[in-house]
Legacy VTK file of the C-alpha trace (Angstrom):
# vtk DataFile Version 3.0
C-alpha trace
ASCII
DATASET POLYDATA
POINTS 301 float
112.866 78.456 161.530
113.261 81.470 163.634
110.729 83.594 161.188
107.421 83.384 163.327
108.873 81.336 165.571
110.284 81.883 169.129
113.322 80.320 170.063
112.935 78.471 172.782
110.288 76.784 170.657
113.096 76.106 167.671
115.665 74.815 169.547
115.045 70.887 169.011
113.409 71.251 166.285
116.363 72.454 165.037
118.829 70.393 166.219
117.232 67.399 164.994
116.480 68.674 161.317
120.627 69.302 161.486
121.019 65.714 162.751
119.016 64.643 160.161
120.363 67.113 157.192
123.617 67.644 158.215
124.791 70.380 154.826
123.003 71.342 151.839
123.411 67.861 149.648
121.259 66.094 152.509
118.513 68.834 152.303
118.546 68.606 148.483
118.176 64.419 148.320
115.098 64.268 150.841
112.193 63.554 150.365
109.619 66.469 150.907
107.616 64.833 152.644
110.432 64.002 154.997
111.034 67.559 155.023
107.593 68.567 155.962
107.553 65.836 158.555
110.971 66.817 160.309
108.774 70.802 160.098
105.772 69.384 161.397
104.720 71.715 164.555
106.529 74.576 163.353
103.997 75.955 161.125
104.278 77.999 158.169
104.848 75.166 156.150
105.883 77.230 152.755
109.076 77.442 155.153
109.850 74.521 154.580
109.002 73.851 151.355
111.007 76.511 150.014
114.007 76.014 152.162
113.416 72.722 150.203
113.690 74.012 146.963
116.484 76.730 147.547
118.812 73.776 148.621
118.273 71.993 145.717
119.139 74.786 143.655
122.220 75.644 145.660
123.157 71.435 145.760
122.520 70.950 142.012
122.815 74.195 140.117
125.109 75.966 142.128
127.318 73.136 142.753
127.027 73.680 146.068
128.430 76.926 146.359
125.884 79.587 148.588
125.472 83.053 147.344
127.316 85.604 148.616
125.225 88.231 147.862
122.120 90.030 148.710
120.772 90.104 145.048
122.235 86.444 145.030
120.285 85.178 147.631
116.970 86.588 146.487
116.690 84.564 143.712
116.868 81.414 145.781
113.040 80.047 146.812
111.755 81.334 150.233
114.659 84.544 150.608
113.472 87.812 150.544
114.841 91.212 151.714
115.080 90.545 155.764
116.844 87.244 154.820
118.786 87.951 152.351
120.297 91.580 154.508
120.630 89.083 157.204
122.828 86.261 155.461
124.589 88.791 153.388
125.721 90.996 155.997
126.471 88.322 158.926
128.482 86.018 156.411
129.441 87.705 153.963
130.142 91.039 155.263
127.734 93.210 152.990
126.571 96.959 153.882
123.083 95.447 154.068
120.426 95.877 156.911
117.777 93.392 158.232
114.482 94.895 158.848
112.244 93.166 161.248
109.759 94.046 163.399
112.729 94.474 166.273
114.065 97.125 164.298
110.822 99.212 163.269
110.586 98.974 166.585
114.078 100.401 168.127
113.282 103.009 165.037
110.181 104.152 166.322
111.246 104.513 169.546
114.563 105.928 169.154
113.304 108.810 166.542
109.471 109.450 168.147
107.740 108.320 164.788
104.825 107.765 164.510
104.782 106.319 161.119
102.411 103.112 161.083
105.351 100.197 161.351
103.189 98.156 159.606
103.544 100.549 156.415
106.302 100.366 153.484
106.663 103.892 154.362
107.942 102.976 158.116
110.466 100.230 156.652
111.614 102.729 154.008
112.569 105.377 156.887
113.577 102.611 159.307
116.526 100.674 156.634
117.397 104.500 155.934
118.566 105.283 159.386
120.170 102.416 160.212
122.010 102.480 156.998
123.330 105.866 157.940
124.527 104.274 161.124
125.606 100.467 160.360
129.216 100.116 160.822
130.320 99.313 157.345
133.683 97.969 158.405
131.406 95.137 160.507
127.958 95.192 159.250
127.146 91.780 160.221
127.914 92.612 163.975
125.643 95.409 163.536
122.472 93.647 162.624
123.168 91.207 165.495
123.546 93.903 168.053
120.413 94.974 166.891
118.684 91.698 166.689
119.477 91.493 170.462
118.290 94.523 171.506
115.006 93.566 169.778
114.718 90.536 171.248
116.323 91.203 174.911
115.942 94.801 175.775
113.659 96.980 173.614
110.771 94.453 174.025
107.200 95.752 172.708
103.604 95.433 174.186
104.849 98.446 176.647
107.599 96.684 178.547
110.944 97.905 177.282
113.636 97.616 179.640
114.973 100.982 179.296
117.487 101.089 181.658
119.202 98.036 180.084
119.464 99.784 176.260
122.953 101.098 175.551
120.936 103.274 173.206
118.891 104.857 176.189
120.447 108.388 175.555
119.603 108.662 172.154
116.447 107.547 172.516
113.593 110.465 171.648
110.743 108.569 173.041
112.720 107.565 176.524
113.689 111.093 176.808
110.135 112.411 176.673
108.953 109.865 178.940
106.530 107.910 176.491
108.328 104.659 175.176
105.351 102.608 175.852
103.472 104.467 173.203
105.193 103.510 170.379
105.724 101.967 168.101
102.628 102.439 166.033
100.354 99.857 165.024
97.435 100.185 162.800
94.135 98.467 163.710
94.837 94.610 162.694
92.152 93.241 160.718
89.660 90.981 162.233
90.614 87.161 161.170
88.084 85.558 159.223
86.149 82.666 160.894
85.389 78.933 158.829
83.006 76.738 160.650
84.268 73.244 159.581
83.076 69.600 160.327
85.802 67.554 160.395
85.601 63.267 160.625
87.918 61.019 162.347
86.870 58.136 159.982
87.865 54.475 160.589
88.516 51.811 158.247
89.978 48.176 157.953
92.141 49.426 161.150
92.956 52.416 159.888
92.303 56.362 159.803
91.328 58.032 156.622
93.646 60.775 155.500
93.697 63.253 152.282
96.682 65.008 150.853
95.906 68.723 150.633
96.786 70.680 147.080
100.441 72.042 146.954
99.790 75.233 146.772
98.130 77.737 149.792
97.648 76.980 153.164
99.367 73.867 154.803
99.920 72.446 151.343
101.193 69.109 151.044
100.135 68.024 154.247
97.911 65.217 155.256
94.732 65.889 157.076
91.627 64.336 158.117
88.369 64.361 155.755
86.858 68.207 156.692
84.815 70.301 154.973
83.274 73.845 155.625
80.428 73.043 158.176
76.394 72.352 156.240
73.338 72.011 157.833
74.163 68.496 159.410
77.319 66.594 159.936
76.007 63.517 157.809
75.065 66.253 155.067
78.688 67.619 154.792
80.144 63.809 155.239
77.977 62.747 152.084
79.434 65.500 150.274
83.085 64.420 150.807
81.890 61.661 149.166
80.979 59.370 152.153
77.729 58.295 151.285
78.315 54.649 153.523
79.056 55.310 157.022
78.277 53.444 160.240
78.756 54.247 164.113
78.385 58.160 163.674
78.863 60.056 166.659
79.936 63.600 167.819
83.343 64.115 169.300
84.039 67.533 170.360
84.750 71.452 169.176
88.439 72.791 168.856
89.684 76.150 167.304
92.994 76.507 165.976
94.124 80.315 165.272
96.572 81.081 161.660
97.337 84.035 160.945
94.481 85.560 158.687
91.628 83.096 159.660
90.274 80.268 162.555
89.279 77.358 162.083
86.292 76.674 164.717
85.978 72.909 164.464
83.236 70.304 164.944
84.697 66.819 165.228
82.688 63.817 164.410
83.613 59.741 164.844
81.966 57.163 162.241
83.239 54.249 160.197
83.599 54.815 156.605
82.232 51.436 154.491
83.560 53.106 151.442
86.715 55.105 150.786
86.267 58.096 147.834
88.680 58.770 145.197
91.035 61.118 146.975
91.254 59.746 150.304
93.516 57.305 151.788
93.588 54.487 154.831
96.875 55.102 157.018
97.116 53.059 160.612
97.600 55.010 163.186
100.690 53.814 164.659
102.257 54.873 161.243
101.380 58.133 161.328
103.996 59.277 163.089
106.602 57.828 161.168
106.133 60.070 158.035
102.861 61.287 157.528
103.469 64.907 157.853
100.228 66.163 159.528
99.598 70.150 160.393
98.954 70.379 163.942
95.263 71.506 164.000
94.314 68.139 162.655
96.955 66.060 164.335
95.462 67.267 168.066
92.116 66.152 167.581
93.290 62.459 167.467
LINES 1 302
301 0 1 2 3 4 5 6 7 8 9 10 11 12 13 14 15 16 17 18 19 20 21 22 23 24 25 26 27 28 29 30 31 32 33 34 35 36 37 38 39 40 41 42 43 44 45 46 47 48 49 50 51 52 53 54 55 56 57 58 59 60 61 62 63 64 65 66 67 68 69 70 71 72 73 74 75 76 77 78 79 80 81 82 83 84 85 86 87 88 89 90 91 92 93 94 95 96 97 98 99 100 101 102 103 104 105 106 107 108 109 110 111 112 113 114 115 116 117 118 119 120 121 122 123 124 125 126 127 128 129 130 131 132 133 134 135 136 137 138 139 140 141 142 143 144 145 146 147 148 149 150 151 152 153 154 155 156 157 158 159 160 161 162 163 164 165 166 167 168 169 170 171 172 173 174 175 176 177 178 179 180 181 182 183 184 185 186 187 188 189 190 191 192 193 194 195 196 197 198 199 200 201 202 203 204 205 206 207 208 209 210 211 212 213 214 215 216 217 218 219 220 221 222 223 224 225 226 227 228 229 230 231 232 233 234 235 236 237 238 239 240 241 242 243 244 245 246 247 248 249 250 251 252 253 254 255 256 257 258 259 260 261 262 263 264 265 266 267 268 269 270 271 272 273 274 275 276 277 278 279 280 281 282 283 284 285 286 287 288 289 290 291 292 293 294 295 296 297 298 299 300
């Protein structure tokens, strides 16, 4: 949960997917759409889904045992090398360490580099030091004390608090006076932009809902009829399939921001007289109760 996340954000999300799924048999019995449901404001839904998937292959091939090992643990669904450092060397006590961005930057800044942290080359030089430093008698430890420092005292977008660090003296970029510039950070690329029209349609009480594909972005979900925006609302609606619609009216625009695109939204109201292949009627009141819905569609109710 904590990958993208903050965590004061986590926090009851997390205690209440814990309540719910209390060790790795409960995980691996659910329902994913229970799953998904119990994720649903978080985000990065492939979380989820593969969290999903790597406790049923713990639960039923594993026989419940975890990995205890870095290669181990990459072959589960959803664990790659950050993960699979951190589990490995916090409870297991492997020479492994975690690279994150909270250690590319404590790199940068302790060594001057200038290497773009966004490059393999940066996390190549970055695991390199700190594997030359990790105390192999308590590697776990190490990656923590790091983690911390990330997250509490070497903090990024130029406000590190310097005279916090217990690594202040051995810090190149402190020493010359020029922590703020690093670490750094090649030119992001600009998001791309989809214009969408998206339909709050009402029938026989209810709100129509589609289950998007299980693969890409928010997959599995539910969300409301949408389609990238054509010359008219009523155009785009017919080509959903709604060619019978009644009470058509415009709602509002919203904009919700992922990571490599925006969605800039125009919201329309109407009553569907006929419901496409595809599409489903869910009442309101139930959608709450486990109709996991990704939060740029769920706001605009």
């Amino acid at each position: 949960m904590l990958q993208q996340t903050r965590i004061e954000a986590v926090k009851p999300y997390f205690a209440r997917f814990m309540e719910r799924f209390p060790d790795v048999f409960a995980l691996a019995n659910a329902e994913e759409e229970e799953v998904l449901k119990l994720w649903e404001g978080l985000g990065y839904y492939s979380r989820a889904r593969n969290l999903h998937k790597a406790a049923k292959e713990v639960a039923f091939k594993l026989g419940g045992r975890f990995p205890a090992t870095k290669e181990e643990l990459e072959r589960l669904p959803g664990i790659g090398e950050y993960t699979s450092s951190s589990i490995a060397s916090i409870a297991f006590d492997e020479v492994a360490v975690a690279v994150d961005g909270n250690l590319l930057r404590i790199h940068a800044r302790l060594n001057a580099d200038r290497t773009d942290v966004k490059t393999p080359e940066a996390k190549k030089r970055a695991e390199a030091f700190f594997l030359s430093k990790i105390d192999r008698a308590r590697p776990g430890d190490f990656n923590v004390a790091l983690m911390d420092i990330g997250e509490l005292v070497c903090l990024p977008a130029g406000n590190p608090k310097c005279h916090e660090c217990p690594l202040q003296d051995f810090c190149k970029a402190k020493r010359e006076g020029k922590q703020n510039e690093y670490p750094i950070v090649g030119k992001k690329k600009d998001k791309r932009v989809l214009p969408l029209d998206v339909f709050i349609l009402k029938h026989q009480g209810g709100i129509v809902l589609r289950k998007r594909p299980g693969t890409g972005l928010m997959a599995g979900l539910y969300e409301l009829p949408n389609i990238e925006r054509e010359k008219t609302p009523q155009e785009s609606l017919k080509k959903l399939g709604f060619a019978d619609f009644s009470s058509f009216s415009f709602v509002k625009e919203a904009q919700h921001v992922f990571t490599h695109i925006v969605y800039k939204m125009k919201v329309y109201e109407a009553s569907a007289v006929t419901i496409p292949e595809g599409f489903q009627i869910v009442p309101l009141d139930e959608i709450e109760k486990g109709w996991p819905m990704p939060t740029c569609f769920k706001k605009l109710l």
